[in-house]
LONUPA-582723 format. One record per residue (C-alpha): residue number from 1; residue in one letter; x, y, z. Coordinates in Angstrom, 3 decimals, m for minus. Last residue first. Example, Ala and Ser with C-alpha at 12.3 -4.5 7.8 and 13.67 -1.06 7.14 Angstrom:
residues 2
   num   residu         px         py         pz
     2        S     13.670     m1.060      7.140
     1        A     12.300     m4.500      7.800
This chain:
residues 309
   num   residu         px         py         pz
   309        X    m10.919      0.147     31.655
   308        X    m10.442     m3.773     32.145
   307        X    m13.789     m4.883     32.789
   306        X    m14.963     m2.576     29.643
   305        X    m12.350     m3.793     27.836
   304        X    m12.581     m7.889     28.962
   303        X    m16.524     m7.008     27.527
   302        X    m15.589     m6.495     23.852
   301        X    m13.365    m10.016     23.741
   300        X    m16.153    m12.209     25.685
   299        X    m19.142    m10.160     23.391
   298        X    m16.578    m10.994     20.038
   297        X    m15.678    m14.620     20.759
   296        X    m19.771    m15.441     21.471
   295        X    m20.658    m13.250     18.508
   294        X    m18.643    m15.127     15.852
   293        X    m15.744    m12.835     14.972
   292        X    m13.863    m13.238     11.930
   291        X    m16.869    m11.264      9.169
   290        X    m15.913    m12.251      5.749
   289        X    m14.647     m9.752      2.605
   288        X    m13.109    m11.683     m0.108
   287        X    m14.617     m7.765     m2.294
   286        X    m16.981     m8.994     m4.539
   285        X    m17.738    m11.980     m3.347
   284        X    m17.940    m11.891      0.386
   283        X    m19.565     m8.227      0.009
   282        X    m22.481     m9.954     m2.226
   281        X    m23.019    m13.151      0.319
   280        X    m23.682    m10.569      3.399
   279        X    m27.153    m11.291      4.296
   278        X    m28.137     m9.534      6.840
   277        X    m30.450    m10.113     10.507
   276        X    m32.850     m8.358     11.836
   275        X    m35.923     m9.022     14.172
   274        X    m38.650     m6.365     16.432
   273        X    m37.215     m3.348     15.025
   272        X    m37.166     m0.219     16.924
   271        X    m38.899      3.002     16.006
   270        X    m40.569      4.145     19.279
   269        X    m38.919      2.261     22.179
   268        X    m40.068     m1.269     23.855
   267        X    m41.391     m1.034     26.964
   266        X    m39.301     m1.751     30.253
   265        X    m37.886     m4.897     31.292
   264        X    m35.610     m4.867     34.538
   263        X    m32.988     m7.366     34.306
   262        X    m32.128    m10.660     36.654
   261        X    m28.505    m10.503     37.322
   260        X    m26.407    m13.738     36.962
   259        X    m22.449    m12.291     36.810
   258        X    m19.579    m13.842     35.537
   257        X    m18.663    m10.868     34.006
   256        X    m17.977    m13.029     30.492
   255        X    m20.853    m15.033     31.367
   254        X    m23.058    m12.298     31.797
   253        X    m22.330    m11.405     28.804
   252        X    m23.419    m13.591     27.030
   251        X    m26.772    m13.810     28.579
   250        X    m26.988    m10.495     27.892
   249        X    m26.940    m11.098     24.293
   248        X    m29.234    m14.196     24.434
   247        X    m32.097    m11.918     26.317
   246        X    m31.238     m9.392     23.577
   245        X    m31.668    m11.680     20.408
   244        X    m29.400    m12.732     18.382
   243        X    m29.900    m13.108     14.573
   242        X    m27.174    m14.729     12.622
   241        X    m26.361    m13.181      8.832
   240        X    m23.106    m11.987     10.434
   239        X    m23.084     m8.466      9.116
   238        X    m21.947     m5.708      6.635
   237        X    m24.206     m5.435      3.644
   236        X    m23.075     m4.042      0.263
   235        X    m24.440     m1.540     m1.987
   234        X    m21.627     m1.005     m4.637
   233        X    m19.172      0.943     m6.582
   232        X    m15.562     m0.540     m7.423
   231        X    m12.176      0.880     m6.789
   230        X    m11.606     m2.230     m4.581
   229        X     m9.056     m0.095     m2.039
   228        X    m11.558      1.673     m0.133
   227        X    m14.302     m1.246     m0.232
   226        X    m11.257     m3.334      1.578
   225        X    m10.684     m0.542      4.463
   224        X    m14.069     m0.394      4.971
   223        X    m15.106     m3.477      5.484
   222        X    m12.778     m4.348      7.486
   221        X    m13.121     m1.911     10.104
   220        X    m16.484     m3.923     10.213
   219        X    m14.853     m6.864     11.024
   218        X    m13.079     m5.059     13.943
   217        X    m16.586     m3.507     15.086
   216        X    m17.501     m6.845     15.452
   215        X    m21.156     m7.297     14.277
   214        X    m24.389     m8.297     16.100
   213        X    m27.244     m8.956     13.469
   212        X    m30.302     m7.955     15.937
   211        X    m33.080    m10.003     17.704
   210        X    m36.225     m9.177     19.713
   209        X    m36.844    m11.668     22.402
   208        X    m36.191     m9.733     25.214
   207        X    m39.615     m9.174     25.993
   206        X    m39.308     m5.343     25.309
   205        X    m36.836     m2.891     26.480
   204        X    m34.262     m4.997     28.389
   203        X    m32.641     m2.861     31.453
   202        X    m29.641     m4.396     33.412
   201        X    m29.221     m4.550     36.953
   200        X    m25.777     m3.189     38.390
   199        X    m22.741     m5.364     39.761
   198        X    m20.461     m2.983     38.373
   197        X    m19.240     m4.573     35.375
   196        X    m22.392     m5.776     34.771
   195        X    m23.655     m2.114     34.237
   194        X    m20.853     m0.829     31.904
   193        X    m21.128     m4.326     30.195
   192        X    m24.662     m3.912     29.504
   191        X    m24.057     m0.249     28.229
   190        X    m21.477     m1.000     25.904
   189        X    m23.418     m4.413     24.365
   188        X    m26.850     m2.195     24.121
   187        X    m24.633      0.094     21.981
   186        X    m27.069      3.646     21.654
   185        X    m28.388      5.923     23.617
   184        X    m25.004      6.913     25.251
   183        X    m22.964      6.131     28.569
   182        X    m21.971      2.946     27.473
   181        X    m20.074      4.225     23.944
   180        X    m18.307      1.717     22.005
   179        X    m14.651      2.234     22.453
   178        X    m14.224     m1.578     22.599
   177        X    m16.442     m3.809     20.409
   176        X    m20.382     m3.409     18.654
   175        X    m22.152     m2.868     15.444
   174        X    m25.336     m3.592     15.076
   173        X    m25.649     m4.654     10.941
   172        X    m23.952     m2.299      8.888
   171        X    m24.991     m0.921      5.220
   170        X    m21.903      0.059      3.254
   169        X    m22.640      2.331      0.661
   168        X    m19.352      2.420     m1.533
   167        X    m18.629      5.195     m4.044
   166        X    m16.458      4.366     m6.949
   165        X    m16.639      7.707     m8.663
   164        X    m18.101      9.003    m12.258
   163        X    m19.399     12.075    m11.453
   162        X    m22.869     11.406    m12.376
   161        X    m23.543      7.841    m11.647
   160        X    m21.135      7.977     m8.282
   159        X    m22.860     11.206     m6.842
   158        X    m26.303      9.595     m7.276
   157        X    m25.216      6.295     m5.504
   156        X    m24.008      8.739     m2.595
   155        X    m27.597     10.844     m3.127
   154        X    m29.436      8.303     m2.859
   153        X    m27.460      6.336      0.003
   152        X    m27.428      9.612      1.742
   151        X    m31.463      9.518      1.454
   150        X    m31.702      6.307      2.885
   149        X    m29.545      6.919      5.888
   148        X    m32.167      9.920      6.303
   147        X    m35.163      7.323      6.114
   146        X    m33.416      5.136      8.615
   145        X    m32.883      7.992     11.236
   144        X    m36.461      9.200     11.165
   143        X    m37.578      5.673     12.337
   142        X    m39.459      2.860     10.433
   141        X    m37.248      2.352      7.595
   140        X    m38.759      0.471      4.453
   139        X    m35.717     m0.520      2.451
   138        X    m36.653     m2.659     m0.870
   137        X    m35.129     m5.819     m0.399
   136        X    m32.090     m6.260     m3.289
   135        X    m29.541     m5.664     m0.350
   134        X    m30.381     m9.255      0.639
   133        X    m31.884     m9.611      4.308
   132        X    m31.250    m12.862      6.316
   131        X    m34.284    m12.742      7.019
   130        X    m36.897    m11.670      4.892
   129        X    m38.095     m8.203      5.488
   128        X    m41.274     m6.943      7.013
   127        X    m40.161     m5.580     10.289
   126        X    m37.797     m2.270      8.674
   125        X    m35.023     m2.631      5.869
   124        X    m33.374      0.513      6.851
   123        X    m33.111      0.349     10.742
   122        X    m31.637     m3.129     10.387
   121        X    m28.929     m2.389      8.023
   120        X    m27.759      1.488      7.910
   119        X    m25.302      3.361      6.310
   118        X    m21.687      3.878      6.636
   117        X    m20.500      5.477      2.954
   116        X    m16.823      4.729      1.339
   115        X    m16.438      7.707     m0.896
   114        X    m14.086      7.897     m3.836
   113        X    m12.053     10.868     m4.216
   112        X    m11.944     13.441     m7.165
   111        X    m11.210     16.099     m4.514
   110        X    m13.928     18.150     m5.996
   109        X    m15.895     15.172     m6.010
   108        X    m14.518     14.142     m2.429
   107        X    m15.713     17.771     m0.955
   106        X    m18.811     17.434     m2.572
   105        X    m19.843     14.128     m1.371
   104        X    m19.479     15.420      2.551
   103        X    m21.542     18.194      2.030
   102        X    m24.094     16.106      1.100
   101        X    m23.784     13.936      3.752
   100        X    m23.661     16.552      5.770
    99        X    m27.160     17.726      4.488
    98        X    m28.133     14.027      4.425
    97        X    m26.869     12.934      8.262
    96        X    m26.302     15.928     10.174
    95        X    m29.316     18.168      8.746
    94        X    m31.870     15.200      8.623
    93        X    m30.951     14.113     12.191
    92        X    m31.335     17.801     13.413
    91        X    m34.541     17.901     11.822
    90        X    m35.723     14.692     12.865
    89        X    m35.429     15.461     16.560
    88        X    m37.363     13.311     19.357
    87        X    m37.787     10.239     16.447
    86        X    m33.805     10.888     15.358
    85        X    m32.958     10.703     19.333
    84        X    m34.458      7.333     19.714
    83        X    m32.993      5.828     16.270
    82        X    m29.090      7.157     17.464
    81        X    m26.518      7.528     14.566
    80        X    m26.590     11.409     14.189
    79        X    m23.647     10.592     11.893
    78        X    m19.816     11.070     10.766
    77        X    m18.832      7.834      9.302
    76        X    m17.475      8.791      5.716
    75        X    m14.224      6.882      4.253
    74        X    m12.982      9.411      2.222
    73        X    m10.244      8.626     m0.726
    72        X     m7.560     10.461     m2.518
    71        X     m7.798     13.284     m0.249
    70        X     m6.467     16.336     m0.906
    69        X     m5.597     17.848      2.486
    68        X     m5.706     21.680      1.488
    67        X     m8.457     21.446     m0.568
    66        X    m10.584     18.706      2.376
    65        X     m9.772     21.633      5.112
    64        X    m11.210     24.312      3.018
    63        X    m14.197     22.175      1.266
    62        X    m15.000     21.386      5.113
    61        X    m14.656     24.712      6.057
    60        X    m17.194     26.004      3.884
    59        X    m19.481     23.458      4.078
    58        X    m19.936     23.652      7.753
    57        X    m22.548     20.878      8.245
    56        X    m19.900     18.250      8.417
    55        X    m18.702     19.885     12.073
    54        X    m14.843     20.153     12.110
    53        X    m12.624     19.504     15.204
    52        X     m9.658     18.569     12.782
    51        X     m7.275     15.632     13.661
    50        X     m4.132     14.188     11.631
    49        X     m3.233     10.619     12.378
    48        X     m0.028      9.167     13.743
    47        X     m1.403     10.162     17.311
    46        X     m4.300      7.928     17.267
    45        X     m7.765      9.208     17.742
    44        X     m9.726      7.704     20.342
    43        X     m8.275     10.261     23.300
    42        X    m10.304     12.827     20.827
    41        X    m13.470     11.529     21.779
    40        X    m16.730     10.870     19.598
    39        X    m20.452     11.633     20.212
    38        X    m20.395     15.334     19.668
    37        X    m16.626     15.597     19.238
    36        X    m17.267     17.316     15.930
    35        X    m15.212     14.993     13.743
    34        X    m12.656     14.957     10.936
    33        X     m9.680     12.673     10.778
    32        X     m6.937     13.233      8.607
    31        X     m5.424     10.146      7.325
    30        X     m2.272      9.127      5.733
    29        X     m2.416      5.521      4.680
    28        X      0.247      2.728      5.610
    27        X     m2.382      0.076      5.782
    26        X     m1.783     m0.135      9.539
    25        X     m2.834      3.096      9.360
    24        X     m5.693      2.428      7.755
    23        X     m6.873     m0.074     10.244
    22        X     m6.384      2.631     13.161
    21        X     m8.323      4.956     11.363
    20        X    m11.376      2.551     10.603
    19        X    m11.579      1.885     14.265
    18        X    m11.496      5.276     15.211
    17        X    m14.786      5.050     12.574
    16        X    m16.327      2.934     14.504
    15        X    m16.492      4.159     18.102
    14        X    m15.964      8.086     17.024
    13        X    m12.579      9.938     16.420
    12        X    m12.799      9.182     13.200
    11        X    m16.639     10.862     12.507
    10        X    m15.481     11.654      8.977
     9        X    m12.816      9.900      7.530
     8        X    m10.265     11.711      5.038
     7        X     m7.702      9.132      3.535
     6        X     m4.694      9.769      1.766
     5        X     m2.885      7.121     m0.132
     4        X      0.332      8.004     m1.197
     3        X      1.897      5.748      1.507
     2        X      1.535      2.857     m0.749
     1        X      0.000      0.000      0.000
């Protein structure tokens, strides 16, 4: 790889996309990361990259930065990425994640960069899909933050047709693994190790029996950094094709703290999905891409941080 490459990625100093810088730079790319610090934390960013405190909705200064910088590729991850919040406040989720999305695809056109997109799995295919879910399902979100993802994708494919660019849209199952926030709205796995780690009872919203497609946020690095390098345009889903549900989950983890707490259950929240799981067949063959962490290995691996932090 050679060190020519010079990635921009948006939302870097956040769970996943920190992730995604730290694979790159094992890659031996340059990257400048760009984030707002709303969600993310500087302490994630590693010191061989470059850092900007930049919101996406600042066009200006975005096409500033991204001139000077001249990225050859942009792996973007900056998001309003929380369902509950996106039902409270659409608008703001609208402006972060298609106006900056926008904003985002400019920047790499001008830059002649391919962008590597992180959309949405489960909150984009909605209750009625077949499971494991193909990419060829026709999305029907059921939350504010779905239908925005949705719109990026449009205008991401868009962006490719017309200008000519190998965009990616990569649509991620539940992503989960160190760095994960457990202090947030989102990351059920953060939050029940937080809580287990100190001996404190867990909250499952609904009967516990609804399921997601739990994904390794180190296979999903990988995602990225292969879709990045393919020079090929797709929409590709990132996940395990195994459904878990949450009563399953904990039980996990509760093995890992060796714990046996009985949760609290509490009504299940505007917008959520009752079952997801995706079908990731196309990214194996287009791109050799397979997820390395079954969810057992992963939940043990992700909650020895937490205990350890």
């Amino acid at each position: 790889m050679s060190a020519a490459q010079r990635t921009l990625v948006t939302g870097g100093a956040g769970f996943i996309g920190s992730h995604v810088v730290d694979l790159l730079l094992a890659e031996a790319h340059d990257v400048l990361v760009v984030d707002d610090l709303s969600a993310g934390s500087e302490a994630n960013v590693s010191d061989r990259a470059a850092f900007t405190r930049l919101d996406i909705r600042d066009a200006v200064a975005l096409a500033a930065l991204a001139a000077e910088f001249a990225p050859t590729g942009v792996c973007h991850l900056a998001a309003q990425a929380s369902v509950t919040a996106s039902v409270r406040d659409p608008g703001h989720d609208l402006a972060v994640n298609v106006l900056g999305t926008l904003n985002v695809l400019e920047i790499a056109r001008t830059s002649g960069a391919p962008v590597v997109f992180a959309s949405t799995g489960g909150a984009l295919y909605g209750d009625d899909a077949p499971l494991p879910t193909t990419e060829s399902y026709a999305p029907e979100p059921l939350s504010p933050y779905g239908a925005a993802k949705l719109a990026g994708e449009a205008y991401v494919a868009t962006w490719s047709r017309l200008h000519g660019l190998a965009n990616v849209i990569l649509r991620l199952g539940n992503v989960y693994g160190p760095r994960q926030d457990a202090h947030g709205e989102a990351g059920v796995v953060a939050i029940f190790s937080e809580l287990l780690r100190g001996a404190k009872q867990p909250t499952v919203y609904g009967d516990g029996t609804q399921t997601r497609d739990y994904i390794y946020v180190a296979d999903v690095a990988g995602a990225f950094v292969a879709a990045l390098a393919a020079g090929k345009s797709g929409v590709f889903n990132v996940g395990t094709g195994v459904e878990t549900d949450v009563l399953t989950l904990l039980a996990h983890l509760q093995d890992a703290a060796d714990t046996a707490i009985e949760p609290a259950l509490a009504p299940l929240r505007p917008g959520e999905l009752r079952r997801s799981a995706l079908d990731s067949s196309a990214l194996t063959r287009a791109l050799g891409w397979r997820p390395e962490f079954d969810v057992g290995r992963g939940l043990a691996t992700t909650y020895r941080y937490y205990a350890d932090a």
